[in-house]
N, C-alpha and C positions, 0 to 999 in steps of 0.2 A: 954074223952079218954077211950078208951073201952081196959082196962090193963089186960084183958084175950083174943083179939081177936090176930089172927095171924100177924106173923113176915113176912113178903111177899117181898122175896129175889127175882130182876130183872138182872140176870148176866148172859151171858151165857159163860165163862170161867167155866168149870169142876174144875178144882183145887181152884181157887178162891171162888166157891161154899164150896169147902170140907174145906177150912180154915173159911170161913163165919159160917159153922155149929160149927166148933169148939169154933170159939170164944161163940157162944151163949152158947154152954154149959158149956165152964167155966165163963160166968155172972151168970150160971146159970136160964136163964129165962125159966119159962115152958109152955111159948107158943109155940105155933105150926108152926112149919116153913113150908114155902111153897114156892119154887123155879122155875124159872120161866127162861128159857131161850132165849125167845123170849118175846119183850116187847107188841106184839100184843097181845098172849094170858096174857099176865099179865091183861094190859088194860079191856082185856074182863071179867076176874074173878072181877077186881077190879069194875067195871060198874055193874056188872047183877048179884054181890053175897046181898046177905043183913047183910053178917056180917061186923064188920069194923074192919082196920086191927089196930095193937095197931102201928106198925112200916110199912116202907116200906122204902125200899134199893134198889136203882135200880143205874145200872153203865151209863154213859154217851154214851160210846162208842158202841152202839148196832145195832146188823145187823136190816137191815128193817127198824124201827120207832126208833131214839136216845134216852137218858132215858130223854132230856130235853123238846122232842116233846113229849114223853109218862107222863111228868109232866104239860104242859100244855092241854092235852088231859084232863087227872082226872080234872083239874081246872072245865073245860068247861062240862064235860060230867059227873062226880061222884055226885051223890045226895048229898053224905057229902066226900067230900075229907079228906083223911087217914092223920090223925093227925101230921105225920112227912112221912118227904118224903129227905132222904140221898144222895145224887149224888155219886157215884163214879165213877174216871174214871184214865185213864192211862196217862192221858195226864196234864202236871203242868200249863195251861193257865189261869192265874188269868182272863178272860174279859169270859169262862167258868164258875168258881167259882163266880161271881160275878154277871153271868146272872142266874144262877139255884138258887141264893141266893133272887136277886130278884125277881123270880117267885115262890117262898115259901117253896124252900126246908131250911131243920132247916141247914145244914152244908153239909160242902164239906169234903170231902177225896181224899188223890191221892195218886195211887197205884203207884211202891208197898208200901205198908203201912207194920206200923210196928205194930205186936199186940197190945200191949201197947197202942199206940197212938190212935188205929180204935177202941177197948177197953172203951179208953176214950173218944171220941170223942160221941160216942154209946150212955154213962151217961152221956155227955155235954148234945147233942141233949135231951134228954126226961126229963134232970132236965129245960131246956129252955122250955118246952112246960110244967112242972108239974107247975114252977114255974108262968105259964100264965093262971092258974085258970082253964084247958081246963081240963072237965072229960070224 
């Protein structure tokens, strides 16, 4: 797990973006966020950069390419798929939660979320992948 590469936010809601920033910086984490409101260009940075991101948070509900087609994309197409990969979306359908679960995202969220919760949920996910030996 590369615990210095960037944070790579796929939402294209403006205010959900400016609450996303905020939560990270009271985790205080000092990576580098990178937002993306379109999950095409997400995809492309994710595909053709050589860094790797430490996280990646992408919402379900996205215009163009879904975030669960743009999680099976990185599958098939990322040289190293990005260590955690977070769904969120607006919509409460557990057979959603349970399909981006089975395609390797670390956990779900469903907006509106409460800090607190999307907070913890943030430390659930990365202590799940610290705890799996991944560096």
């Amino acid at each position: 797990m590369n615990k210095n590469g960037p944070i790579v936010i796929i939402e294209d809601d403006i205010d959900d973006q400016d609450i996303l920033n905020a939560i990270f910086k009271e985790l205080n984490y000092k990576n580098k966020l990178i937002f993306f409101g379109d999950s095409m260009k997400a995809l492309e940075y994710l595909t053709d950069t050589d860094t790797e991101p430490f996280l990646v948070l992408s919402d379900i509900n996205m215009p163009g390419m879904s975030g669960l087609e743009l999680l099976e994309h990185i599958k098939q197409k990322h040289r190293k798929p990005p260590p955690i990969v977070m769904m969120i979306t607006a919509y409460g359908d557990i057979d959603l939660a349970v399909r981006s679960l089975k395609d390797g995202a670390s956990d779900f969220v469903i907006k509106p979320w409460h800090n607190e919760k999307l907070i913890q949920t943030i430390k659930d996910a990365l202590d799940k992948k610290n705890n799996k030996g991944l560096k």
